[in-house]
DSSP file (Angstrom, degrees, kcal/mol; ACC not computed):
  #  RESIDUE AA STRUCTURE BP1 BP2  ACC     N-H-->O    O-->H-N    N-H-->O    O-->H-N    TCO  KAPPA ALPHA  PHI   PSI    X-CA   Y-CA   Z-CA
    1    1 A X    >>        0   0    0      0, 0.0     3,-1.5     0, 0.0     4,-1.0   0.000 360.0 360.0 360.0 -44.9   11.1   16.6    5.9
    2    2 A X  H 3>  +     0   0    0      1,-0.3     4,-4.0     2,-0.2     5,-0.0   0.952 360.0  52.6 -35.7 -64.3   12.2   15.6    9.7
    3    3 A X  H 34 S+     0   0    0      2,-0.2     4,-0.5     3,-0.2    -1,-0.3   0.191 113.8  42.6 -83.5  12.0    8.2   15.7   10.8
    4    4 A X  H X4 S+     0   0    0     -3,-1.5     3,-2.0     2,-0.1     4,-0.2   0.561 114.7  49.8 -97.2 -85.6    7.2   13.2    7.8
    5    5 A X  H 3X>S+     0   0    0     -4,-1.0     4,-4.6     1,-0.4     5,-0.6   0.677 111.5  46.6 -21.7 -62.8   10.1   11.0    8.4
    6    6 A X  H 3X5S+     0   0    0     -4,-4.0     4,-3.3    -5,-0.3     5,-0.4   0.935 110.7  58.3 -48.7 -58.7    9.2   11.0   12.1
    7    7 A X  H <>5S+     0   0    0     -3,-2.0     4,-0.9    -4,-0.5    -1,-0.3   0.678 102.3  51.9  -6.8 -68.9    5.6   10.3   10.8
    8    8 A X  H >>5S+     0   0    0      2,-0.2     4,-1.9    -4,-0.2     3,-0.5   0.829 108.5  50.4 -19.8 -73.7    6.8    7.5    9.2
    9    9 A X  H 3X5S+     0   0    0     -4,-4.6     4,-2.5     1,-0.3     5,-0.5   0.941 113.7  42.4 -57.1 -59.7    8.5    6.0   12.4
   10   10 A X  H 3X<S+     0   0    0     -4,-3.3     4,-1.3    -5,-0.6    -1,-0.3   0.890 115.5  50.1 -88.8 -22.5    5.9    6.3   14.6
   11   11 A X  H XX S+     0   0    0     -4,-0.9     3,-1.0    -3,-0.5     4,-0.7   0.994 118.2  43.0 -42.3 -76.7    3.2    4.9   11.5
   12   12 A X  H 3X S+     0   0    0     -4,-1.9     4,-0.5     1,-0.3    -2,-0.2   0.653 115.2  50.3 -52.1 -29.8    5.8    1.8   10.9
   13   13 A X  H 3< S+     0   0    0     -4,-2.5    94,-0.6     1,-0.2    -1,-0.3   0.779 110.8  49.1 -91.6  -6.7    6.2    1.3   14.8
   14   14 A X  H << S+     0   0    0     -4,-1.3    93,-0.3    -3,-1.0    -2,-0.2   0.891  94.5  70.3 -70.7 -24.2    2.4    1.3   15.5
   15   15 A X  H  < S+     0   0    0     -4,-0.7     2,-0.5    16,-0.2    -1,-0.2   0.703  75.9 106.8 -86.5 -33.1    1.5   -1.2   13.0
   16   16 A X     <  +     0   0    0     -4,-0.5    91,-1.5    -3,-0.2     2,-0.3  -0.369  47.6 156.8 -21.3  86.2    3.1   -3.6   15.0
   17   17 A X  E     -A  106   0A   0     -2,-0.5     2,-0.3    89,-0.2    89,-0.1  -0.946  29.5-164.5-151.2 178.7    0.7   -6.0   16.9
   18   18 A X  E     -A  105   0A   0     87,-1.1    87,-2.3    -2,-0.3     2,-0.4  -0.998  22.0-158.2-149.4 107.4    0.3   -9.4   18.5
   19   19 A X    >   -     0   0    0     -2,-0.3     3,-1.2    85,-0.2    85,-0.2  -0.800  20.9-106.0-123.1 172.4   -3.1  -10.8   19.3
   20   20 A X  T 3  S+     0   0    0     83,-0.5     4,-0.1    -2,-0.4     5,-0.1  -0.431 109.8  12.9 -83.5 156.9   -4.7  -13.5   21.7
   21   21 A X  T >  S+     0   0    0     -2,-0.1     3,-1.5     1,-0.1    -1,-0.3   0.887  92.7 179.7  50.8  50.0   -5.7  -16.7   19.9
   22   22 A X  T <  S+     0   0    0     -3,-1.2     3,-0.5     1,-0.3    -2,-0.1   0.679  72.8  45.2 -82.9 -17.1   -3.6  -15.2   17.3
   23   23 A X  T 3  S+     0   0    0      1,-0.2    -1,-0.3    -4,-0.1    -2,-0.1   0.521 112.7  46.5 -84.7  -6.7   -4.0  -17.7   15.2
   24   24 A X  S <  S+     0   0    0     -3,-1.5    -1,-0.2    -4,-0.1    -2,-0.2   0.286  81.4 134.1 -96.0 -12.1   -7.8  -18.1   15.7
   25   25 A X        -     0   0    0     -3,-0.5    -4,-0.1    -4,-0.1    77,-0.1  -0.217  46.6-155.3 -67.7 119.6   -8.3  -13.6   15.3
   26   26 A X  S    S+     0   0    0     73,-0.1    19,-2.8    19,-0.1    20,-1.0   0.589  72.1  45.7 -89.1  10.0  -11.0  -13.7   13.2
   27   27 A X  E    S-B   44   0B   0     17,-0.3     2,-0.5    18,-0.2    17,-0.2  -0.979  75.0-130.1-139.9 152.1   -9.8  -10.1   12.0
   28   28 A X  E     -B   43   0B   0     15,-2.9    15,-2.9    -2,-0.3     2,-0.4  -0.858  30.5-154.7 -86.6 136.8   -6.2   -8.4   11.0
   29   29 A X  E     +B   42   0B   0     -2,-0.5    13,-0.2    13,-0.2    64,-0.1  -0.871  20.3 165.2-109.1 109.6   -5.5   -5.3   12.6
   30   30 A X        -     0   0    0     11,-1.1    11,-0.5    -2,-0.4     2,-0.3   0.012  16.3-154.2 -73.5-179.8   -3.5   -2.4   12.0
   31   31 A X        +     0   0    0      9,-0.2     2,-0.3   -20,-0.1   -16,-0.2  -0.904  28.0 133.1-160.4 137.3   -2.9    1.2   13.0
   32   32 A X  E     -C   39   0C   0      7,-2.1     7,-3.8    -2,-0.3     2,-0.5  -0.973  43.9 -95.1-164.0-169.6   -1.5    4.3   11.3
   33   33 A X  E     +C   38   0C   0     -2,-0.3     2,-0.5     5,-0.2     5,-0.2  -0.959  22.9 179.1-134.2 140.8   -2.5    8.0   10.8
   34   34 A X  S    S-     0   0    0      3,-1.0    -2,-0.0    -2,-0.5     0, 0.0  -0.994  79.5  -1.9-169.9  93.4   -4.1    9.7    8.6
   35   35 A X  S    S-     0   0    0     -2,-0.5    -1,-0.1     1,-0.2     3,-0.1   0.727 124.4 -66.7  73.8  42.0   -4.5   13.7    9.1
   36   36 A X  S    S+     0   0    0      1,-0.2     2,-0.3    -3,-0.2    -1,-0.2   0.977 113.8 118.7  58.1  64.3   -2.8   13.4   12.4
   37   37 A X  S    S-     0   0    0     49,-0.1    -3,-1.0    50,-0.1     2,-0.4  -0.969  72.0-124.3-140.8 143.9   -5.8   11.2   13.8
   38   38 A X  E     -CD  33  85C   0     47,-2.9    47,-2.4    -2,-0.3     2,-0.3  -0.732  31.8-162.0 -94.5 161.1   -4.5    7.9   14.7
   39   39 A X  E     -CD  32  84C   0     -7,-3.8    -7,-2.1    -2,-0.4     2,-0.4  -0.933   9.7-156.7-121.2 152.0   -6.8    5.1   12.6
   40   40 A X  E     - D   0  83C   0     43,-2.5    43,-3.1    -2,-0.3     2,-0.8  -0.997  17.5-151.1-135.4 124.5   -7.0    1.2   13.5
   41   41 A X  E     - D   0  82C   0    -11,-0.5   -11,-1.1    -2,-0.4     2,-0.4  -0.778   5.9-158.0 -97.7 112.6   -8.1   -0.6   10.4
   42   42 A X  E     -B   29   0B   0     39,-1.7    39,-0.4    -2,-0.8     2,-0.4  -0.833   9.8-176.8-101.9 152.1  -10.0   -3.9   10.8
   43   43 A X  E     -B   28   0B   0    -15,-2.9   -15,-2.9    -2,-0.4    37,-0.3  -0.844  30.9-119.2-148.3 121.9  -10.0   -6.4    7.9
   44   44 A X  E     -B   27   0B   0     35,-2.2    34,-2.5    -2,-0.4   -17,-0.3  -0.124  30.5-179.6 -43.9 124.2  -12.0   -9.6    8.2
   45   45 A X        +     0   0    0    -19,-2.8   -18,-0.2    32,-0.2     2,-0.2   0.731  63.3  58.2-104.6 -13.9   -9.7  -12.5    8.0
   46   46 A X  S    S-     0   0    0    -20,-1.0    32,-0.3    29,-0.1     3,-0.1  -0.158  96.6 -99.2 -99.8 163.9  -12.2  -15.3    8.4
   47   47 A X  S    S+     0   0    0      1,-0.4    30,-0.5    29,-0.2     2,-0.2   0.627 104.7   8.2 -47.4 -45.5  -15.5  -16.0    5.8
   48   48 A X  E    S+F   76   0D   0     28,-0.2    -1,-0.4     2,-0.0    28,-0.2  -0.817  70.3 165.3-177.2 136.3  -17.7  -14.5    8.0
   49   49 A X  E     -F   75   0D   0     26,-1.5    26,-1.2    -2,-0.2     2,-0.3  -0.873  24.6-143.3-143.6 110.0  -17.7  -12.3   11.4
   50   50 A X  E     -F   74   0D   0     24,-0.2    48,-3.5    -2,-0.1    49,-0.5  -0.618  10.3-151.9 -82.1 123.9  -19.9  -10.3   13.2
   51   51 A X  E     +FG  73  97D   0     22,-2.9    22,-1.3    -2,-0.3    21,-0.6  -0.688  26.8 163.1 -82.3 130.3  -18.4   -7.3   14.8
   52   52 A X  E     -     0   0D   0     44,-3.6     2,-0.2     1,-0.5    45,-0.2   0.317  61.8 -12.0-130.5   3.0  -20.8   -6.6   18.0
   53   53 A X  E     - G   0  96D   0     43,-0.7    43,-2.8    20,-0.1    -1,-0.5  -0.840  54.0-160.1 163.1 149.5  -18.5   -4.4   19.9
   54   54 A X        -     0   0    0     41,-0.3     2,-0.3    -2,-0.2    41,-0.2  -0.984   4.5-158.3-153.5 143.9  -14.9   -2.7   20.6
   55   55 A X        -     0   0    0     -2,-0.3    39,-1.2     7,-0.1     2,-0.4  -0.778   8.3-151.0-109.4 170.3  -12.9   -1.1   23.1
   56   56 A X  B > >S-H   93   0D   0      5,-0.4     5,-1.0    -2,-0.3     3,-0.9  -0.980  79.6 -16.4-137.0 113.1  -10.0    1.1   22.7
   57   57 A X  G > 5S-     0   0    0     35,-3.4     3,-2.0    -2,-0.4    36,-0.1   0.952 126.9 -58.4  47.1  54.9   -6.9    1.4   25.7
   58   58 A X  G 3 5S-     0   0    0      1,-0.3    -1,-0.3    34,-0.3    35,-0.1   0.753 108.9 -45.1  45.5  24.9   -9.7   -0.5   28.3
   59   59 A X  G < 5S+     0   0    0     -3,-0.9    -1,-0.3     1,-0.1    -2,-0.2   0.565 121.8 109.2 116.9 -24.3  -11.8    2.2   27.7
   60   60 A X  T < 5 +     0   0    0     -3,-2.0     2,-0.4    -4,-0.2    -3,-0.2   0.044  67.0  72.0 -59.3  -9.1   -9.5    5.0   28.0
   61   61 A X  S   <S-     0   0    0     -5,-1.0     2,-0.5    27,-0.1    -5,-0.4  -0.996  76.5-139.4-136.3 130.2   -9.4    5.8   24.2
   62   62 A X        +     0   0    0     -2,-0.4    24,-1.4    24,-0.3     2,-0.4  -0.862  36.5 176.9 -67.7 102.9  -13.0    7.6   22.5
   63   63 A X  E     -E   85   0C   0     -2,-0.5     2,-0.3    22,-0.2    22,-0.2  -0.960  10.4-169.1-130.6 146.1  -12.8    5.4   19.2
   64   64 A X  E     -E   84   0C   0     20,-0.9    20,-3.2    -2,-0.4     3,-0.1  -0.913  32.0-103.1-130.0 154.7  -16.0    6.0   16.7
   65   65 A X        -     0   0    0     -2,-0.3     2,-0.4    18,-0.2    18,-0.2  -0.270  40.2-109.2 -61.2 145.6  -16.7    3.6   13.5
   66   66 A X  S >  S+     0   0    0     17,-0.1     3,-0.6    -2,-0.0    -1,-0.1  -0.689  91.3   5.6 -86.6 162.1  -15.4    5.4   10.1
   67   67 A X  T 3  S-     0   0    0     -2,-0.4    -2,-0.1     1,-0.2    14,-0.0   0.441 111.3 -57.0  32.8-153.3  -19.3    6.1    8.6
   68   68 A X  T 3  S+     0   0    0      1,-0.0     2,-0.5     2,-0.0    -1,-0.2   0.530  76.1 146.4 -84.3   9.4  -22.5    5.7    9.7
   69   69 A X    <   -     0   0    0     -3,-0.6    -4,-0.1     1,-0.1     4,-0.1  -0.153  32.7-154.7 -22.9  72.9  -22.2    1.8   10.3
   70   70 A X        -     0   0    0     -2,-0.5     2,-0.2     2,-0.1    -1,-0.1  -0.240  37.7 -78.8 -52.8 137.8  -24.5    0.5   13.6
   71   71 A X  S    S+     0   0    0      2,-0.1   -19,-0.1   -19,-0.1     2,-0.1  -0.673 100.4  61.7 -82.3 169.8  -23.4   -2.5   15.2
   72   72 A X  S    S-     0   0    0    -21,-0.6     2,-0.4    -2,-0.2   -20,-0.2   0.615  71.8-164.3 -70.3 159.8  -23.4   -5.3   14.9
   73   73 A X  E     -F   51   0D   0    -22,-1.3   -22,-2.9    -2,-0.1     2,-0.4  -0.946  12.7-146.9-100.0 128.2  -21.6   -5.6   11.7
   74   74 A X  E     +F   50   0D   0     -2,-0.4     2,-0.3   -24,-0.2   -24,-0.2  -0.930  21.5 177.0-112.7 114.3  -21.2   -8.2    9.2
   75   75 A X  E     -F   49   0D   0    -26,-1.2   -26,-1.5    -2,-0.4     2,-0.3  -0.892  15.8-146.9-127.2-174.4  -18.2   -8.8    7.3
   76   76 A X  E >   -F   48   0D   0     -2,-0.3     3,-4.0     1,-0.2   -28,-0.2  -0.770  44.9 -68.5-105.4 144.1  -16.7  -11.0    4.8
   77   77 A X  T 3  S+     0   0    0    -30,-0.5    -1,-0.2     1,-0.3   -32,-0.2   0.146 132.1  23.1  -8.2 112.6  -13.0  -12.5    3.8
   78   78 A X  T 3  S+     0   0    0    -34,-2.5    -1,-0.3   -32,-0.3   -33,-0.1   0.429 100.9 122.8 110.9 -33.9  -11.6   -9.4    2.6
   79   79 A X    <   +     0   0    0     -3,-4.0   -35,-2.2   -36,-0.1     2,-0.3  -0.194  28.0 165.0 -91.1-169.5  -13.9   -6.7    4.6
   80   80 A X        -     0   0    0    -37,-0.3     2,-0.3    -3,-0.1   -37,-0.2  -0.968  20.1-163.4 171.0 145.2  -12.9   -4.1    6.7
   81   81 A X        -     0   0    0    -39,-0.4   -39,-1.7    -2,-0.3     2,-0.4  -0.966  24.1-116.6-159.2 148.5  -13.9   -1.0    8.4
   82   82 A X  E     -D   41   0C   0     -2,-0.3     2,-0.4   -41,-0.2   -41,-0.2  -0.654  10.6-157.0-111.3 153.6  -12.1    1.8   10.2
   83   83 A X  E     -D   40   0C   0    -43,-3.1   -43,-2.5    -2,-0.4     2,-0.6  -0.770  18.2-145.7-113.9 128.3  -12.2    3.0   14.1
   84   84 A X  E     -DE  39  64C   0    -20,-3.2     2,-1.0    -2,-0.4   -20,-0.9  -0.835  17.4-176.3 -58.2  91.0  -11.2    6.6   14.4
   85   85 A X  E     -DE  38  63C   0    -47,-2.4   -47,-2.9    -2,-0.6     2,-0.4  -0.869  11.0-170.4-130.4 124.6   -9.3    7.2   17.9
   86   86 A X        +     0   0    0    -24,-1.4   -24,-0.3    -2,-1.0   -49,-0.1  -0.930  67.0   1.1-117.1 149.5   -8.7   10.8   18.0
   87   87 A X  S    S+     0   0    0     -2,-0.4    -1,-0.3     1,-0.2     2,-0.1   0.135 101.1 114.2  61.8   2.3   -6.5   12.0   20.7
   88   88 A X        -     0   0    0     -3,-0.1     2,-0.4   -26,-0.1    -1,-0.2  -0.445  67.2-140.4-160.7 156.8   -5.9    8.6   22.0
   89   89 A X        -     0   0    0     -2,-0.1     2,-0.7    -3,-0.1    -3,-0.1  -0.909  40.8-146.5-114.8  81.3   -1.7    6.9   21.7
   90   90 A X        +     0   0    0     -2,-0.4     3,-0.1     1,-0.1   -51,-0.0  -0.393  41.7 154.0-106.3 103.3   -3.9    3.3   20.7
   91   91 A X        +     0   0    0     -2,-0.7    -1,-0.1     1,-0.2     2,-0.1   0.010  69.7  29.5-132.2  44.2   -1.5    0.3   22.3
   92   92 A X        -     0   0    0     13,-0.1   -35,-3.4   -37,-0.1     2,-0.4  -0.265  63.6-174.7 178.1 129.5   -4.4   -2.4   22.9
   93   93 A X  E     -HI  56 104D   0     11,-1.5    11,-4.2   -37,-0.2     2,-0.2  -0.880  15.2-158.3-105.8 126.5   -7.9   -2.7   20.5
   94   94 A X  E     - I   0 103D   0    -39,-1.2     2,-0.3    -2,-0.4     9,-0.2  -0.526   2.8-157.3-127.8  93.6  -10.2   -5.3   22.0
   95   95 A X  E     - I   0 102D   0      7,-0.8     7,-1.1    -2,-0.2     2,-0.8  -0.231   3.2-156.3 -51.5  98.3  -12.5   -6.5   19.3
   96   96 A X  E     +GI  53 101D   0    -43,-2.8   -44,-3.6    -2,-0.3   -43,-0.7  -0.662  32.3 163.9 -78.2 111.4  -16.3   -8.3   20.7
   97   97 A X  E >   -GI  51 100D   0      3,-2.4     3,-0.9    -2,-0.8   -46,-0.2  -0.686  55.5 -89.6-126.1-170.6  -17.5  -10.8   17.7
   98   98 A X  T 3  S+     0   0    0    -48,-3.5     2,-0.1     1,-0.3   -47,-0.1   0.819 123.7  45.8 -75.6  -6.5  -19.9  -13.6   17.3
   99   99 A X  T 3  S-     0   0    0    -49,-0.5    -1,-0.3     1,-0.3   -73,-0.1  -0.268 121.3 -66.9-152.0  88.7  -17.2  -16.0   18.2
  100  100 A X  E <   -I   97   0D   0     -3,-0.9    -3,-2.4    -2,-0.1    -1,-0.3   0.015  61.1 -63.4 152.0-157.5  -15.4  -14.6   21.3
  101  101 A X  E     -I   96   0D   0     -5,-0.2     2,-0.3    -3,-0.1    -5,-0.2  -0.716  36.8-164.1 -93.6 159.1  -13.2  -11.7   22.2
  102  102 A X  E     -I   95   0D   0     -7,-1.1    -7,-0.8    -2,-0.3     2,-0.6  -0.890   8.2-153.6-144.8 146.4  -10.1  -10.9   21.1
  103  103 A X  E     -I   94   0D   0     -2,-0.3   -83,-0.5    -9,-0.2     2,-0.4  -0.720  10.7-169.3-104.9 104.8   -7.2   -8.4   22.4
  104  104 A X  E     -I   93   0D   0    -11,-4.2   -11,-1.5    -2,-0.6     2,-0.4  -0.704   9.5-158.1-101.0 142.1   -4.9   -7.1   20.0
  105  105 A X  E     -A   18   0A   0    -87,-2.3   -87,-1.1    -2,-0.4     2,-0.2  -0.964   1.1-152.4-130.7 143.7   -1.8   -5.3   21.4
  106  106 A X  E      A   17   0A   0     -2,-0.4   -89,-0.2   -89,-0.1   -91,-0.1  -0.531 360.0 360.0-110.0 177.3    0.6   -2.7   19.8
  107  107 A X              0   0    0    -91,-1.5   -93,-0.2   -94,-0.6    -1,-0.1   0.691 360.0 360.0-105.7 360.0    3.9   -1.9   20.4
């Protein structure tokens, strides 16, 4: 029961983030974990955004696309796809799309 609980905590504190141009981010991002692997959930916030590229902790974190997805990527209001970062503690996702970068940081 402890080791969910703690789960929990560290889920609830990850999920926490703060991006640049936040009010311009053309995607929401989250983090939690799921089979002890941490996951970072994008979900298009915008009409339409083309995903061309991502980093994970500058580079410092091995993060793979959930399925067999090539970039670029197109989503829609509403879509989403999830970046794997196994092994990796994830406190800053920096998202390349067709209109600009943006750096989301967790706490």
């Amino acid at each position: 029961m402890k080791y969910a609980f703690r789960l929990l905590a560290l889920a609830s504190a990850m999920t926490t983030c703060t991006a640049s141009n936040a009010g311009d981010a053309p995607f929401d991002v989250s983090t939690h974990i799921e089979q002890n692997v941490p996951i970072i959930q994008l979900e298009a916030a915008t009409d339409q955004v083309v995903l061309t590229g991502f980093n994970v902790n500058r580079g410092n974190c091995k993060a793979k696309l959930g399925g067999v997805y090539p970039l670029p990527l197109t989503f829609k209001f509403g879509q989403g796809v999830k970046l794997f970062a196994y092994s990796c503690k994830v406190k800053e996702v920096v998202l390349t799309t067709d209109q600009g970068n943006y750096t989301y940081s967790f706490r």
